[in-house]
C-alpha positions as a Markdown table, in Angstrom:
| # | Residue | x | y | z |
|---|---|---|---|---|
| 1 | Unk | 15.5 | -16.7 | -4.1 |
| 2 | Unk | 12.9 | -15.5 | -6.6 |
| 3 | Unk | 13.7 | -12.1 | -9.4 |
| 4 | Unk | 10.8 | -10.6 | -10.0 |
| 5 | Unk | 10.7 | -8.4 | -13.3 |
| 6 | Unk | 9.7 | -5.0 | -13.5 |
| 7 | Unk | 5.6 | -3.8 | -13.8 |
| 8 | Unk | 4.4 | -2.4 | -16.9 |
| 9 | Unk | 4.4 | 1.9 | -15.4 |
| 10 | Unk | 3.6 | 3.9 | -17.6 |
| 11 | Unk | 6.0 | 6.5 | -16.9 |
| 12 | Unk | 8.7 | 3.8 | -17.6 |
| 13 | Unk | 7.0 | 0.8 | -20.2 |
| 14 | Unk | 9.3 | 1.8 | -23.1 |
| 15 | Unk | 12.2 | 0.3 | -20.6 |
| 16 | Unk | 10.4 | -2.7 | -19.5 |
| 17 | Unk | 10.7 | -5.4 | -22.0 |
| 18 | Unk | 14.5 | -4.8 | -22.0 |
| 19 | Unk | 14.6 | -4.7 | -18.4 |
| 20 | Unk | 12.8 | -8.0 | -18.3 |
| 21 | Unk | 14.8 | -9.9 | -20.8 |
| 22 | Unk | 17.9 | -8.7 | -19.4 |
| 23 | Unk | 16.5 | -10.1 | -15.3 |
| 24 | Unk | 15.5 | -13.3 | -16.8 |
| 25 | Unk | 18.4 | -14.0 | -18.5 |
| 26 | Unk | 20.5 | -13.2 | -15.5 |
| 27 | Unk | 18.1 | -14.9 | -13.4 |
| 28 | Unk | 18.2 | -18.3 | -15.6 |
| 29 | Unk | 22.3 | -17.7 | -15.9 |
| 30 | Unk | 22.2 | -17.7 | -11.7 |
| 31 | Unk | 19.8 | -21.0 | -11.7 |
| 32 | Unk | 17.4 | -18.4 | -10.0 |
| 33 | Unk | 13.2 | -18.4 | -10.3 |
| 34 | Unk | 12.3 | -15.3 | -12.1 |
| 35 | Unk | 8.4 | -14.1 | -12.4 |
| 36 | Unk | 7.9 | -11.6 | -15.2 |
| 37 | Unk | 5.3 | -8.7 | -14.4 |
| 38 | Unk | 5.9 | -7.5 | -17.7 |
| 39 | Unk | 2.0 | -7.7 | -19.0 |
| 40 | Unk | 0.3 | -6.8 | -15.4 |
| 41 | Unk | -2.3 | -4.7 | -15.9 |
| 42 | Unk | -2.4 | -2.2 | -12.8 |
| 43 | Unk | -3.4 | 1.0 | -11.0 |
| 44 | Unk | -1.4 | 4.1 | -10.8 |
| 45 | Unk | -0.9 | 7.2 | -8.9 |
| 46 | Unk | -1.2 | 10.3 | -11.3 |
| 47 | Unk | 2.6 | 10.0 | -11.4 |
| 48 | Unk | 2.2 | 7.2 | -13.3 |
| 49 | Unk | 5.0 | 5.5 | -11.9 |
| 50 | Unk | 4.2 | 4.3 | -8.1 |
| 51 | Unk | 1.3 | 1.8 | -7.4 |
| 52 | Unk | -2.1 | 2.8 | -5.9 |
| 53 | Unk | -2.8 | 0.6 | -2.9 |
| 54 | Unk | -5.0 | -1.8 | -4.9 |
| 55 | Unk | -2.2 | -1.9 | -7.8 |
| 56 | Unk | 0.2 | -3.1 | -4.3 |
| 57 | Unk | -2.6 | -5.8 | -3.6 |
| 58 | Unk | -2.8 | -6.8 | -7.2 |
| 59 | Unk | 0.7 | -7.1 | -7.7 |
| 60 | Unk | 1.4 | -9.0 | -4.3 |
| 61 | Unk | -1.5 | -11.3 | -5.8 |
| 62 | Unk | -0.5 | -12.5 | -8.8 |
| 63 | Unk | 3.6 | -12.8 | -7.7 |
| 64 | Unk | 2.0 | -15.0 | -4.5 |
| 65 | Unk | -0.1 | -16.9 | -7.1 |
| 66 | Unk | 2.8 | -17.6 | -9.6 |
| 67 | Unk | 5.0 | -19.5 | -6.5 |
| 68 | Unk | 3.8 | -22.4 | -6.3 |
| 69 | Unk | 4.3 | -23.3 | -10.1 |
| 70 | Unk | 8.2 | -22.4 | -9.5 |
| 71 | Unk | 8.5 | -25.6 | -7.7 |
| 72 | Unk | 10.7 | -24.6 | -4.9 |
């Protein structure tokens, strides 16, 4: 099983880096892989909160390219 951490939206950033601490921790406490999104830098709707398609393919990009280096 891989956690993967919450994406920087601008409706919600204030919450994220407490959100991602908190999944890692559980996800290290559970012996789980966790992949931050913290930092991603992607496109939103204009309610800032919800992905544009692109964002989708971004995001799906860059959690597919960070599997390999979990070693599972």
């Amino acid at each position: 099983m891989i956690v993967v951490g919450p994406v920087p939206a601008p409706a919600r950033a204030a919450a994220v880096p407490r959100v991602d601490a908190l999944l890692a921790r559980l996800a290290a406490r559970h012996r789980l892989a966790y992949v931050s999104a913290a930092t991603l830098e992607l496109g939103y709707l204009d309610d800032r909160l919800h992905l544009t398609p692109e964002g989708h393919r971004a995001f799906g990009r860059y959690v597919a390219g960070r599997i390999p280096a979990l070693g599972l």
